[in-house]
py3Dmol code that shows the C-alpha trace and the ligand (Angstrom):
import py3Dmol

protein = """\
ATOM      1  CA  UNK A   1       0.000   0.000   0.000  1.00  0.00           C
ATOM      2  CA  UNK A   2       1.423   3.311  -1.027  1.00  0.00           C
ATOM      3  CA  UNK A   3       0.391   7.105   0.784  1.00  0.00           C
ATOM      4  CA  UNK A   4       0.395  10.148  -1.202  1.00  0.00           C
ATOM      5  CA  UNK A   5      -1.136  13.034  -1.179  1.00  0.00           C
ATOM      6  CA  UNK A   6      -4.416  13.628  -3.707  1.00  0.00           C
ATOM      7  CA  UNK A   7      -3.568  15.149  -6.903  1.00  0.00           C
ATOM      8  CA  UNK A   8      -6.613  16.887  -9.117  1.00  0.00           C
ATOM      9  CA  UNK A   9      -6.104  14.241 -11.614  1.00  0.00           C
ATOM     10  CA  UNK A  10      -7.284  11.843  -9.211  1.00  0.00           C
ATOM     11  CA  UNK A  11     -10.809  14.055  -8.927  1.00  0.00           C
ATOM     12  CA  UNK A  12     -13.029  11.053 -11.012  1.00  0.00           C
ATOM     13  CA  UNK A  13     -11.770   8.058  -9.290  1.00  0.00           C
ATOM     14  CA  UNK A  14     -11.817   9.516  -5.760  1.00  0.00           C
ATOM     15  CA  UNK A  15     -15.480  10.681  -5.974  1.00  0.00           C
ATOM     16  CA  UNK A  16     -16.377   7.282  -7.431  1.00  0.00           C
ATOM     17  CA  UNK A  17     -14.319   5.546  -4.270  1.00  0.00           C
ATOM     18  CA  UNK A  18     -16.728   7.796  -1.964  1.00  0.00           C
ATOM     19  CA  UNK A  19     -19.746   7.292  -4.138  1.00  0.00           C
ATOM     20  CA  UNK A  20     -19.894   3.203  -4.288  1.00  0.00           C
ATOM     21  CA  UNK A  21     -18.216   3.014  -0.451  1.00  0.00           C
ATOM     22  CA  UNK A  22     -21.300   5.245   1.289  1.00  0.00           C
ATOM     23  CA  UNK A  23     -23.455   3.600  -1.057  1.00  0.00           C
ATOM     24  CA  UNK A  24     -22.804   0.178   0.474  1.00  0.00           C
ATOM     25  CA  UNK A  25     -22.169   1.635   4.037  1.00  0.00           C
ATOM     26  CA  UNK A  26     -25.184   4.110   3.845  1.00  0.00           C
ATOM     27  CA  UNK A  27     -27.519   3.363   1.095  1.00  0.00           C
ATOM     28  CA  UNK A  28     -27.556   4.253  -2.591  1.00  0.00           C
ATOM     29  CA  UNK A  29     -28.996   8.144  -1.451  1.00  0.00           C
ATOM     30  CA  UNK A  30     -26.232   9.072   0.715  1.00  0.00           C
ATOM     31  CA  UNK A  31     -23.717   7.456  -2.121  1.00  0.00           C
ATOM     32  CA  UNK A  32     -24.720   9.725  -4.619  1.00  0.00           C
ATOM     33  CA  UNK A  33     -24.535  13.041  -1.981  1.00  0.00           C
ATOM     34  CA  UNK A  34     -21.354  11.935  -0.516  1.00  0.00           C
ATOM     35  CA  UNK A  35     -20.454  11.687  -4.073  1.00  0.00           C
ATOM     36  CA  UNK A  36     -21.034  15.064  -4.554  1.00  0.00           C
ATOM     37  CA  UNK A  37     -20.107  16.592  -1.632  1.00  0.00           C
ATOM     38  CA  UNK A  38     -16.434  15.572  -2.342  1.00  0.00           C
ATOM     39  CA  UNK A  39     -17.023  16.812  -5.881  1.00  0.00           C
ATOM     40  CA  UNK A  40     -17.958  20.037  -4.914  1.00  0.00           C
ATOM     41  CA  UNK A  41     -14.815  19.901  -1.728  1.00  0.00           C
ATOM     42  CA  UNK A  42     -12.958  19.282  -5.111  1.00  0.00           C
ATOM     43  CA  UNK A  43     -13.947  21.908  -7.093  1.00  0.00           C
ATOM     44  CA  UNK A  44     -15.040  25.019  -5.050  1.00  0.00           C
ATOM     45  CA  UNK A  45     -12.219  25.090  -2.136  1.00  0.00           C
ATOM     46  CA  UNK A  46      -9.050  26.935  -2.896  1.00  0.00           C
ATOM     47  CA  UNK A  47      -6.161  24.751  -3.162  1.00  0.00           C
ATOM     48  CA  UNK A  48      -4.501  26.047  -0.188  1.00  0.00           C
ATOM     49  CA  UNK A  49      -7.080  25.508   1.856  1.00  0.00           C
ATOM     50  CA  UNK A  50      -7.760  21.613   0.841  1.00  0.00           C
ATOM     51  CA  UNK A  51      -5.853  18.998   1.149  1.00  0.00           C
ATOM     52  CA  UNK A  52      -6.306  15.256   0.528  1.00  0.00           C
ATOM     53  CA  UNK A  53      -4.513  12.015   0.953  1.00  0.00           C
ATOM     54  CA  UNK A  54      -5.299   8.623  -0.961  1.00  0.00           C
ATOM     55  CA  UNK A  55      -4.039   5.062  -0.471  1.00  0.00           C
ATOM     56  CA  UNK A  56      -3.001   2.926  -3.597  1.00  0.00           C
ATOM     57  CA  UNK A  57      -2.764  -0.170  -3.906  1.00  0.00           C
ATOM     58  CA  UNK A  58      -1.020  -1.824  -7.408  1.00  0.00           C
ATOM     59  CA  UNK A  59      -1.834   1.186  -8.974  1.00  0.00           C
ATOM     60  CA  UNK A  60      -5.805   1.769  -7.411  1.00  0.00           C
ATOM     61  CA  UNK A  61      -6.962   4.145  -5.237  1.00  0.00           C
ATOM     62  CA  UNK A  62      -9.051   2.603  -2.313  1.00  0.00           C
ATOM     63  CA  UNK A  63      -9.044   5.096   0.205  1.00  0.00           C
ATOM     64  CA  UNK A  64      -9.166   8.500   0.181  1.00  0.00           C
ATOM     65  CA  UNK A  65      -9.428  11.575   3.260  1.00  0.00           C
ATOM     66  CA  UNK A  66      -9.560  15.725   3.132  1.00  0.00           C
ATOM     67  CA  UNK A  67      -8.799  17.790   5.386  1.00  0.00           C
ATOM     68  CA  UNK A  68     -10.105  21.467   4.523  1.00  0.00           C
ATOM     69  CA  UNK A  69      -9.295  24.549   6.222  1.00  0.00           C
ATOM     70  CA  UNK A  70     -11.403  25.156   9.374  1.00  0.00           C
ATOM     71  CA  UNK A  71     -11.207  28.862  10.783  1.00  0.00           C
ATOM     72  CA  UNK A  72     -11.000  29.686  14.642  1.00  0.00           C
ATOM     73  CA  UNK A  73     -11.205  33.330  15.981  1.00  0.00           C
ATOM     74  CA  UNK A  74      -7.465  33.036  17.922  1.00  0.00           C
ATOM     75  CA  UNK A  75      -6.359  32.553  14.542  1.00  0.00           C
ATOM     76  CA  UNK A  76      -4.420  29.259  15.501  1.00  0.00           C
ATOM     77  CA  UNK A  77      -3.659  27.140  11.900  1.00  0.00           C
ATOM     78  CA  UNK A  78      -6.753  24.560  11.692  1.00  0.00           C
ATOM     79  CA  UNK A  79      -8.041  21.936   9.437  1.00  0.00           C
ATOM     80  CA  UNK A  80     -11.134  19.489   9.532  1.00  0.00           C
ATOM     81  CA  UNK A  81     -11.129  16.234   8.467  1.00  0.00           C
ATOM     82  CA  UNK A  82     -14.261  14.955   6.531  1.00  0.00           C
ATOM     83  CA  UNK A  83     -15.072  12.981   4.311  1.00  0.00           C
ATOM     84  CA  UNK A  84     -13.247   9.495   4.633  1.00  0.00           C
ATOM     85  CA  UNK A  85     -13.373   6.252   2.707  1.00  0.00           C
ATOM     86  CA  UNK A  86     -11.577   3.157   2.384  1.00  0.00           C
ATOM     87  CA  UNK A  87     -12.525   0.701  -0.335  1.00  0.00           C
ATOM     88  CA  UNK A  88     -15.396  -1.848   0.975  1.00  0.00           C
ATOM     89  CA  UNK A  89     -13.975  -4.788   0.480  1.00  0.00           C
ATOM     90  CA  UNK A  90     -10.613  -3.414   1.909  1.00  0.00           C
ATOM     91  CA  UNK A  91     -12.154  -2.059   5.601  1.00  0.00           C
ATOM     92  CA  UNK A  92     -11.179  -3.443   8.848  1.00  0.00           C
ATOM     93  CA  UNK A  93      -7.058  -4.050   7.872  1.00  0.00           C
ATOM     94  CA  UNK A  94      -5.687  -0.509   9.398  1.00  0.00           C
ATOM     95  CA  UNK A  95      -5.746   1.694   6.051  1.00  0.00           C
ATOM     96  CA  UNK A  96      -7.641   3.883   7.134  1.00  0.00           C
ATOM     97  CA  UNK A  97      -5.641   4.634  10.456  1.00  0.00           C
ATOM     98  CA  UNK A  98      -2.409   4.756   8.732  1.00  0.00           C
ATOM     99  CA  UNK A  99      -3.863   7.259   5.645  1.00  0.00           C
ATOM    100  CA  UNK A 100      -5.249   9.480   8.555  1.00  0.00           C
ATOM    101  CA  UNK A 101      -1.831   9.071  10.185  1.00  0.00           C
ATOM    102  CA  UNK A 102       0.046  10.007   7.123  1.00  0.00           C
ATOM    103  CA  UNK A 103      -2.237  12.755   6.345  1.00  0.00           C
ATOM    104  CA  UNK A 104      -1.835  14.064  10.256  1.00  0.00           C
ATOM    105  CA  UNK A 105       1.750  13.819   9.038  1.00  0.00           C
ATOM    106  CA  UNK A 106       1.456  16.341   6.388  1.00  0.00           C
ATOM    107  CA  UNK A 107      -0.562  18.898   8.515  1.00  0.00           C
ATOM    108  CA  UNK A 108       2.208  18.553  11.088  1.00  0.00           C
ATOM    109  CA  UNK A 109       4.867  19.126   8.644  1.00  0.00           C
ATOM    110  CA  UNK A 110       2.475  22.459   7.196  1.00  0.00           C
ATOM    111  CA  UNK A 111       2.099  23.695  10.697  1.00  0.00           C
ATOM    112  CA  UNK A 112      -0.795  23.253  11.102  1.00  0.00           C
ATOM    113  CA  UNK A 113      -1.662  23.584  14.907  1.00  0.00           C
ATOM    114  CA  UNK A 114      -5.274  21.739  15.288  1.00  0.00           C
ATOM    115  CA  UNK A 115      -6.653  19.094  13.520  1.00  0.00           C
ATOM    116  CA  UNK A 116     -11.004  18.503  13.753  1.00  0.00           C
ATOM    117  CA  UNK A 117     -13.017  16.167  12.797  1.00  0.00           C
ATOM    118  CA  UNK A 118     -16.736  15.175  13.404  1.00  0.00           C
ATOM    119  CA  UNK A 119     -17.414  11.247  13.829  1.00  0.00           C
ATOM    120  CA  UNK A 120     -17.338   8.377  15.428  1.00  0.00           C
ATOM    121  CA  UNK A 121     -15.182   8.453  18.655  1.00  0.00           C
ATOM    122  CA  UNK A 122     -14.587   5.148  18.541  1.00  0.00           C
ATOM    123  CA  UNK A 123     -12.666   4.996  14.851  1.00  0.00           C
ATOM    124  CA  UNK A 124     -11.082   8.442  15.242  1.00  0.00           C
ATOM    125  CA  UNK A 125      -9.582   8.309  19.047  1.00  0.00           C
ATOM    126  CA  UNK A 126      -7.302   5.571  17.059  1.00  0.00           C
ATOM    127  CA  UNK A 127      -5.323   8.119  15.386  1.00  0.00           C
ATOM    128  CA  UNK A 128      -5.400  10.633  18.388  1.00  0.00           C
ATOM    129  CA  UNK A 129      -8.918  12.283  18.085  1.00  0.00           C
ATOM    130  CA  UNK A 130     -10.445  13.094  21.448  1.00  0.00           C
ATOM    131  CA  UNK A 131     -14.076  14.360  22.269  1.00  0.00           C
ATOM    132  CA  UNK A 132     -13.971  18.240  22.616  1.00  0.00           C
ATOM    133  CA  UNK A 133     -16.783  20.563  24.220  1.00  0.00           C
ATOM    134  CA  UNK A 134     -18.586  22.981  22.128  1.00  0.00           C
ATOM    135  CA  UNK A 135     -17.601  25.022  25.209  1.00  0.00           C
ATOM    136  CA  UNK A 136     -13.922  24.945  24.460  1.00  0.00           C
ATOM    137  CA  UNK A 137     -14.661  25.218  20.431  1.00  0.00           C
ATOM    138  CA  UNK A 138     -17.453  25.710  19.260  1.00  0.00           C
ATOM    139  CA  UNK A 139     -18.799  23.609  15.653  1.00  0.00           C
ATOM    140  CA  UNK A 140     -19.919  26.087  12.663  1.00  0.00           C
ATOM    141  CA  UNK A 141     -23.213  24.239  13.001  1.00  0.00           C
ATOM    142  CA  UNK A 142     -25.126  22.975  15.455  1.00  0.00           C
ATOM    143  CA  UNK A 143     -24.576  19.025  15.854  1.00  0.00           C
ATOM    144  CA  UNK A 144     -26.766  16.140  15.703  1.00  0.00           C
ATOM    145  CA  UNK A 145     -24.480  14.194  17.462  1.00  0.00           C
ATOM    146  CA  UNK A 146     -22.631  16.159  20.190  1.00  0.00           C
ATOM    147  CA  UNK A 147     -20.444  13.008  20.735  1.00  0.00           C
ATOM    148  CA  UNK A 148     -18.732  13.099  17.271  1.00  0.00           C
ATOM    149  CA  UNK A 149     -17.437  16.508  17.965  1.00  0.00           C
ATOM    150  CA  UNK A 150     -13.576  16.260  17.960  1.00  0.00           C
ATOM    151  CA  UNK A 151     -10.224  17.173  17.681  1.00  0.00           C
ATOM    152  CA  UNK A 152      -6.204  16.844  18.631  1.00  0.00           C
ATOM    153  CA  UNK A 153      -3.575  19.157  19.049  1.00  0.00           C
ATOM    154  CA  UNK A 154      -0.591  18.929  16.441  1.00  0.00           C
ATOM    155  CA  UNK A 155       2.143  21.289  17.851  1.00  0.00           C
ATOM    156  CA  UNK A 156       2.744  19.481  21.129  1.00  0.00           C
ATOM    157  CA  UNK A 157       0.706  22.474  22.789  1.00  0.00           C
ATOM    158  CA  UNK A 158      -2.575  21.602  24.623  1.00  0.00           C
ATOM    159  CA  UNK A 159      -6.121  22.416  23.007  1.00  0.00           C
ATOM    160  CA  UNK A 160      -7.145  26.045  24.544  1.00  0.00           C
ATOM    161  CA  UNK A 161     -10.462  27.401  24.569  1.00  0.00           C
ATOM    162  CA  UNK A 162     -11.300  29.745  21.648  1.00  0.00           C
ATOM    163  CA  UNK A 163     -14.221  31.972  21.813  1.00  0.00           C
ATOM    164  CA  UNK A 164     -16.486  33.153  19.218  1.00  0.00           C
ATOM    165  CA  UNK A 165     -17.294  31.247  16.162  1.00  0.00           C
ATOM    166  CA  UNK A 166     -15.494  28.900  13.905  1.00  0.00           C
ATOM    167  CA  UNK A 167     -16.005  28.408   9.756  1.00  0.00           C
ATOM    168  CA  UNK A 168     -15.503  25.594   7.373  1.00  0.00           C
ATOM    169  CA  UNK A 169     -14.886  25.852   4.160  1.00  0.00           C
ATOM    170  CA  UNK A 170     -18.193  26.514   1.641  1.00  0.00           C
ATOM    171  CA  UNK A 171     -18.536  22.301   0.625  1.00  0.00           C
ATOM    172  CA  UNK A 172     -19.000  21.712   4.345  1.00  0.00           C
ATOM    173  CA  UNK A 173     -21.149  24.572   4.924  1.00  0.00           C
ATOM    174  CA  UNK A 174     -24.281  22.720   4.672  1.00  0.00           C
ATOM    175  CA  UNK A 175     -26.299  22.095   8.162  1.00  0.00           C
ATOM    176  CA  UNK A 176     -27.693  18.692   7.100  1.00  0.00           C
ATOM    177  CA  UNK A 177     -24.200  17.488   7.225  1.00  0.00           C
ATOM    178  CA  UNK A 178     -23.562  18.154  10.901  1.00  0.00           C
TER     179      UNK A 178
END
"""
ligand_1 = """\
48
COA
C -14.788 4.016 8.761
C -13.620 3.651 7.843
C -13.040 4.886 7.208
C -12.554 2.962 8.699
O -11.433 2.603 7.889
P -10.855 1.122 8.007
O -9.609 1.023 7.213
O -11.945 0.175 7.695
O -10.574 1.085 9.582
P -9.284 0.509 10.340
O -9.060 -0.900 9.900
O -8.153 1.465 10.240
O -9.807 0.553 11.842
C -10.791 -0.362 12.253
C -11.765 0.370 13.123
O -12.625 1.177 12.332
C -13.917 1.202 12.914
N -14.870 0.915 11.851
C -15.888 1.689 11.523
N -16.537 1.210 10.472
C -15.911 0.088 10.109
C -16.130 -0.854 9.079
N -17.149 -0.754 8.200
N -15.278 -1.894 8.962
C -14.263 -2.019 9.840
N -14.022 -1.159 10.834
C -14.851 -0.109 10.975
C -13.923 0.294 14.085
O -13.759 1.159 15.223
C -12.676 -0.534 13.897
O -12.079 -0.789 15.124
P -12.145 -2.260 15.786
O -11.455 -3.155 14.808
O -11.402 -2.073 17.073
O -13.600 -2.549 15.931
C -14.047 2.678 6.711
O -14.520 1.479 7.299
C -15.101 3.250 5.792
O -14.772 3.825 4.772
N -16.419 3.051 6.120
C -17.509 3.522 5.311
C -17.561 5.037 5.180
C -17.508 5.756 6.515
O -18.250 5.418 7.444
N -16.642 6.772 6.615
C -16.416 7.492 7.841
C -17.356 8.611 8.013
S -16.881 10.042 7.066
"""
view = py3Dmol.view(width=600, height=400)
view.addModel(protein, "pdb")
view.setStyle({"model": 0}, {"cartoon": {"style": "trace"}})
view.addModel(ligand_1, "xyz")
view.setStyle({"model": 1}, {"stick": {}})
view.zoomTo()
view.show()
């Protein structure tokens, strides 16, 4: 299994991968808006302010993650991670750990002080995610699951309280998604 980082040539095959994998995971209906919602990621967010990591395996992609910018009122360097998916017939073997880890990786190495993402605790505390208050940071929207609100610090420095209100990037800024 190789790590890289997405490339705009990948666009097709990575919004199929998301596409087919929430269609078995989530039914046909969320397939196809997943599928778009990573088509739009694709298209409408800057380039610095999106960045994606895909796992290939003899030349295939079967996992894929973003991580778009998320912005906090301290003005501390953020990203969120959402969407990810790993190849159906592939899940349950670690890729999608180590793709998070090597994408992690890169935000480290961009400076990138805080890392969010909004999910299952119980996947995403594997690669350092921890549950996080809306009273310490607050989400852009409100949540349907409290729970899956989380995040880890990159730069070695605890996770401070920010005040005031946070943004995601325009793909993400839809309040059915949160
Ligand atoms: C969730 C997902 C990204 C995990 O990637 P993965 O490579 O299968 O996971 P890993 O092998 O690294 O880690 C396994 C852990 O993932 C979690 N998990 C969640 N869904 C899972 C699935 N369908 N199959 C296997 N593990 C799953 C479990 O916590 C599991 O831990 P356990 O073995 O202790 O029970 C992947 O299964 C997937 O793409 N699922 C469908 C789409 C999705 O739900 N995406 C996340 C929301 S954006």
């Amino acid at each position: 299994m190789k790590y890289s980082l997405f490339n705009s040539s990948n666009s097709q095959d990575v919004i199929e991968l998301f596409s087919a994998v929430f269609s078995v995971s989530e039914g046909e209906s969320e397939g196809q808006t997943i599928g778009r919602l990573v088509s739009t990621l694709i298209s409408s967010t800057p380039s610095n302010d999106l960045i994606g990591c895909v796992a290939i395996d003899n030349g295939r992609i079967v996992g894929c993650i973003f991580f778009s910018r998320f912005t906090v009122a301290n003005g501390q360097v953020a990203f969120i991670l959402s969407p990810v998916a790993i190849s159906t017939e592939l899940q349950g073997r670690a890729i999608g750990q180590r793709l998070i880890n090597y994408g992690l990786g890169c935000l480290k190495s961009l400076n990138v002080e805080l890392a969010f993402t909004y999910g299952d605790p119980a996947f995403y505390s594997k690669t350092g995610f921890e549950q996080i208050s809306e009273s310490v940071v607050k989400a852009p929207f409100p949540l349907s699951q409290p729970i899956g609100w989380l995040a880890q610090s990159l730069d070695g420095q605890p996770i401070q309280a920010i005040e005031g209100v946070t943004q995601c990037v325009e793909a993400l800024s839809d309040p059915d998604y949160w």
